[in-house]
N, C-alpha and C positions, 0 to 999 in steps of 0.2 A: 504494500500500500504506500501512495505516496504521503511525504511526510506533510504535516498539516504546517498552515503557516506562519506558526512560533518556531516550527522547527529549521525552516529554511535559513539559510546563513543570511545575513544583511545584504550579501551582494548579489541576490538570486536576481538575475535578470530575466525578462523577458523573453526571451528564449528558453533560459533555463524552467523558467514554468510552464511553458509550451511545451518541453518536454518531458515536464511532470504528466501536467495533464492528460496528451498520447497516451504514454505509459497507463496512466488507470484506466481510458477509453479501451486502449489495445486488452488489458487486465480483465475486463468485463467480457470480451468474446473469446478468450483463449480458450481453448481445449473443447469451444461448442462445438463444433463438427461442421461438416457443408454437407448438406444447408443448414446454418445453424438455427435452432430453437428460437421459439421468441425468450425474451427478457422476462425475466418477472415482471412484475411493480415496479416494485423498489429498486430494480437494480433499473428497469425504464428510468423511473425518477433522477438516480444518481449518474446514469450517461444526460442527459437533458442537462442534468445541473450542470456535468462536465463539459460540456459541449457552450451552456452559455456563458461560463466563464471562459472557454478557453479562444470564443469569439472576443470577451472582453480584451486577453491580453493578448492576443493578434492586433484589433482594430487602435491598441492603445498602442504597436509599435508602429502602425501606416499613421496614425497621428501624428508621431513624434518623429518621423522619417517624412513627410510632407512640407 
């Protein structure tokens, strides 16, 4: 699981949390099979959460790069 974010160093960038976040997007479909099953609930709920934050810190590096 990735680390929550108290635990992140000070210097976790932008990237480095785009690559957090993959990781537990990738974490949530591993070992389903093809074609994989659907989602629970829950784990629906926690891809969507992962998914809008990991839009947050994508669109917050085209910001800062614009």
């Amino acid at each position: 699981m990735p680390p929550t974010p108290s635990e992140r160093p000070p210097t976790c960038t932008a990237a480095d949390r785009a690559a957090e976040l993959n990781a537990a997007i990738r974490a949530l479909w591993a070992g389903r099979g093809h074609p994989a099953p659907p989602l629970s609930e829950a784990q629906r709920a926690e891809y969507q959460r992962l998914l809008a934050e990991l839009d947050r810190v994508t669109r917050g590096d085209v910001t800062t790069a614009a």
